[in-house]
C-alpha positions in Angstrom: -135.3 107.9 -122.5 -136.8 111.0 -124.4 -136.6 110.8 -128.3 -133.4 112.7 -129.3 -134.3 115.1 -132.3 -132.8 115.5 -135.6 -131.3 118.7 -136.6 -130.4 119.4 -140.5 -130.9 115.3 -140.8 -128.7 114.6 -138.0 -128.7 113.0 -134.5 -127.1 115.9 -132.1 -127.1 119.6 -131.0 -127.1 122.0 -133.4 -123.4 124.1 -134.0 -123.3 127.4 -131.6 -124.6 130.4 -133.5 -122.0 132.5 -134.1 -123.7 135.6 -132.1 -122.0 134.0 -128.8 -118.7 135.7 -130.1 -119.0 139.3 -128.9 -116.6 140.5 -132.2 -119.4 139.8 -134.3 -121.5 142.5 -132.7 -118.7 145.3 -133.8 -118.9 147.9 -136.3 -116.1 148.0 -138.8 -114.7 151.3 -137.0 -114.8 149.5 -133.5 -113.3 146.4 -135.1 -110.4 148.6 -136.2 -109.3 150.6 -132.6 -109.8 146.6 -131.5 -106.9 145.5 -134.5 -104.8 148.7 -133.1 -105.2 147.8 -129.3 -104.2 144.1 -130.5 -101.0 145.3 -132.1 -99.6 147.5 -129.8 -96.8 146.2 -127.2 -98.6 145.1 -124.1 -101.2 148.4 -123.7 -101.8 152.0 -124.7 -103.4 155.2 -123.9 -106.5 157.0 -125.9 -103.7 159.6 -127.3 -101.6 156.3 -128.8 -104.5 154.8 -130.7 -105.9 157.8 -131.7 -102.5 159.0 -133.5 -101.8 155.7 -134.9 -105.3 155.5 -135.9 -105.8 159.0 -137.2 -109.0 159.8 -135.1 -110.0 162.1 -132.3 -109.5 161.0 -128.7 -113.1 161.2 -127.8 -113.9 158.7 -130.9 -111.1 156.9 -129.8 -112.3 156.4 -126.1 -115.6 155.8 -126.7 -114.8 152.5 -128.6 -112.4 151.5 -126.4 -114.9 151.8 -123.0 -117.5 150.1 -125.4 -114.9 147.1 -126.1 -114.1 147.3 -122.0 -117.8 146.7 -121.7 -118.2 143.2 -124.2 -115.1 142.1 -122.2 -112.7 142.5 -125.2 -110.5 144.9 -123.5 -109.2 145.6 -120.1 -108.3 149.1 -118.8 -105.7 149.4 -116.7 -104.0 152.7 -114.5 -100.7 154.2 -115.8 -97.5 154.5 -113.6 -97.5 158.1 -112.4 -95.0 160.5 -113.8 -94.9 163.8 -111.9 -97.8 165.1 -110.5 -101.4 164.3 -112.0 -103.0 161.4 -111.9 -101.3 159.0 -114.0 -103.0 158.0 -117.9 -105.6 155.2 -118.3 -104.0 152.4 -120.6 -105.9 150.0 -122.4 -104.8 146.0 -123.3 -106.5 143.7 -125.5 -107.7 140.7 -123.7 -106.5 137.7 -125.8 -109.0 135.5 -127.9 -108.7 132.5 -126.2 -109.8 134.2 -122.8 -112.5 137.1 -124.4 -114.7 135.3 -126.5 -116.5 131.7 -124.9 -116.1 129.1 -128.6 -112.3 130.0 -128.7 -111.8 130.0 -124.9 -113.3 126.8 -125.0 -111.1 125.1 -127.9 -108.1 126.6 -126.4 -108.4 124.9 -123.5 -109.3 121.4 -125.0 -106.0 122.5 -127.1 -103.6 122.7 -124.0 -105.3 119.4 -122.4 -104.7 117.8 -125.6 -101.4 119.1 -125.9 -100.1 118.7 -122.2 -101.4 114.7 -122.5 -99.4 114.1 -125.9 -96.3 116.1 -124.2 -96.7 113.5 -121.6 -97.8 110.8 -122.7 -95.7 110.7 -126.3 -92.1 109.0 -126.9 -91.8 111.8 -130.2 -94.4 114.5 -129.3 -92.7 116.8 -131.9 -93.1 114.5 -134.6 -96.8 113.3 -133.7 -97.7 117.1 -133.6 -96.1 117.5 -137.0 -97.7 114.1 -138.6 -101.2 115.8 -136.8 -100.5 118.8 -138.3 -100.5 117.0 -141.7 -103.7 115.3 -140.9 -105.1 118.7 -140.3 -103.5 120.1 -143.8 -104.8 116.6 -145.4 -108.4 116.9 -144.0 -108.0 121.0 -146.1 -107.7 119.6 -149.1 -105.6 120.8 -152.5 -107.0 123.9 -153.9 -105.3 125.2 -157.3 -102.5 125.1 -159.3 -98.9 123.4 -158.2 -95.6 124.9 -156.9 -94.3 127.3 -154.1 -96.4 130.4 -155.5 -99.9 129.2 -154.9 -98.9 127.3 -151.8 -97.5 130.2 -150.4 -101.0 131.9 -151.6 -103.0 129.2 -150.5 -100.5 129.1 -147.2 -101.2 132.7 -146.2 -104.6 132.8 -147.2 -105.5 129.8 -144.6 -103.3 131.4 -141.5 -105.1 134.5 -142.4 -108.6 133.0 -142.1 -107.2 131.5 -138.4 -106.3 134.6 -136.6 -102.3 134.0 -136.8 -101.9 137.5 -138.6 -99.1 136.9 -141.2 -97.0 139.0 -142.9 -94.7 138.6 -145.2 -90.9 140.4 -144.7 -88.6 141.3 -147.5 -86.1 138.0 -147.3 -89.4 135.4 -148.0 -90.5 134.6 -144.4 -93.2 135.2 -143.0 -94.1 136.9 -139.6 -97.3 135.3 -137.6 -98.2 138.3 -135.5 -101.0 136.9 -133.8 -101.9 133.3 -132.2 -105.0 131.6 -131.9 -103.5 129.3 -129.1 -101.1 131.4 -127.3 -101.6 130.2 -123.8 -101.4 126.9 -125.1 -98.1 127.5 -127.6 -96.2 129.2 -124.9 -96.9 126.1 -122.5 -96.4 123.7 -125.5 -95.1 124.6 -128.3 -92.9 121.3 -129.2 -96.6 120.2 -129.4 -98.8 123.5 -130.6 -96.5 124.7 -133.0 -95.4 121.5 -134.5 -99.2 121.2 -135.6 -99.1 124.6 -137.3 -95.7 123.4 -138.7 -97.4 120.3 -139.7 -100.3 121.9 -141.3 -98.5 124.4 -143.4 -96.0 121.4 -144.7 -98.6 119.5 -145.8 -100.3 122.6 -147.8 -96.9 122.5 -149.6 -96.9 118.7 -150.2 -100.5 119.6 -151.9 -99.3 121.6 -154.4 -96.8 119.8 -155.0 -94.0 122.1 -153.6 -91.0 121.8 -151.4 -92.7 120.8 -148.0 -89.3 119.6 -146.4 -88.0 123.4 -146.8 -91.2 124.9 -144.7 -90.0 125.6 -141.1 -91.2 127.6 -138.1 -89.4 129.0 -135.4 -91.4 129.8 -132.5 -91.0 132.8 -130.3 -88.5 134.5 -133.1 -89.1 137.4 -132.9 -90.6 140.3 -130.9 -94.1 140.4 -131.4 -94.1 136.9 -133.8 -93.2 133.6 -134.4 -91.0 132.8 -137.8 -92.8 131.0 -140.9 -89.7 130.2 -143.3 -91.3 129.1 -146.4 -89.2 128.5 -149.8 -89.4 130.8 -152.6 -91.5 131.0 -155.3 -90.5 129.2 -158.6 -88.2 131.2 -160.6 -88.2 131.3 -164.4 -85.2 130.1 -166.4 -83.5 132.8 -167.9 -83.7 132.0 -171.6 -80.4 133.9 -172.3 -78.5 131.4 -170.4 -77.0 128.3 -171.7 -75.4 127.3 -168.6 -76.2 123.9 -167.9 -76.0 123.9 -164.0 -75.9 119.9 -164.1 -78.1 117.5 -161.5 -77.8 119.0 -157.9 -79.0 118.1 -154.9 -80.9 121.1 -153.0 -79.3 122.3 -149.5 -81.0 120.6 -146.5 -82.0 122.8 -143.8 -82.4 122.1 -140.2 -84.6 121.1 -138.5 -86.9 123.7 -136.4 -86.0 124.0 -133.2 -89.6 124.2 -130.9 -88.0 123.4 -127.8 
């Protein structure tokens, strides 16, 4: 047998460079009509993007035929309405199919997920204690209570593609999903993890995990994140003494 080399010290391959993904090879104004074609409903025409985006149609198109051509976008035909030929629409082709490291994960996520479905007496609660591995293996980074966990909380979903946003009453809409395919064919399983992982960044910082929950699917467009809210001040003008209380439980979430 051949000697295996070392790489950085270590027995094995080396990590994929990161050129493989075709959305490193966009410009920050391609990257944007890519953000726009994401977010619309299902698919849109040059005239869509370029009024939501503020640009002219030509600009517009030639982006979107470039993303058509790195296999980031699909174009499809319009349903005829009157004479003419009917409009070209555009779709963004989701992450886990258009670019070959997350296509790859996702599908070792819905394996995963379809053996612990199967195979599992509790798979919602062996998702959720995986998610807490995840959140574990993370670490705790800065001060304690719901504020910085919520931070912290945000920050991290951010930096995995889920696309939060935060809605007047406290929770928090995940507009995108890095597993999609997989959640919609698992999600006792896929989103228990993500449920997991953001309970145990609570539990880091010391802050309520037990009052995170998610409900998948809420929404159109998004899954829920129902995180508690930040610490409040005690009002110094008060001398009500509100006495020991025990906080409300909530229910659990419902992935099934």
């Amino acid at each position: 047998m051949p000697d295996i080399p070392e790489v950085a010290g270590e027995l094995g391959p080396r990590p994929t460079p990161l050129h493989h993904d075709p959305t490193t090879q966009l410009s920050s104004p391609r990257a944007m009509v890519l953000d726009a074609l994401g977010a619309a409903p299902g698919s849109a025409t040059v005239h869509q993007l370029a009024a939501t985006l503020g640009q002219h149609t030509n600009t517009v198109r030639e982006h979107l035929d470039a993303l058509v051509e790195l296999g980031l976008a699909s174009r499809l035909r319009g349903t005829p309405v009157g004479r003419g030929r009917p409009a070209i629409r555009y779709a963004a082709i989701p992450p886990e199919r258009s670019r070959p490291q997350l296509r790859e994960y996702a599908t070792l996520a819905s394996v995963l997920a379809e053996q612990l479905a199967a195979s599992s007496h509790d798979p919602a609660g062996e998702a959720i204690a995986a998610g807490h591995c995840w959140g574990e293996a993370l670490g705790t980074s800065g001060p304690d209570g719901s504020a910085a966990a919520r931070a912290r909380t945000l920050s991290i979903l951010n930096n995995l593609g889920f696309d939060p946003v935060q809605r007047p009453d406290g929770s928090v809409d995940l507009r995108s999903c890095p597993l999609l395919a997989a959640a919609r064919a698992n999600p006792t399983v896929v989103c228990g993890v993500h449920l997991g992982l953001v309970q145990s960044l609570y539990r880091g910082h010391e802050a309520p995990a037990q009052e995170v929950g998610l409900d998948p699917f809420a929404r159109v467009g998004a899954c829920v994140l129902r995180l508690p809210p930040p610490e409040r001040s005690p009002d110094p003008t008060s001398d009500k003494d509100e006495g020991p209380g025990t906080p409300a439980e909530l229910p659990p979430a419902d992935f099934g």
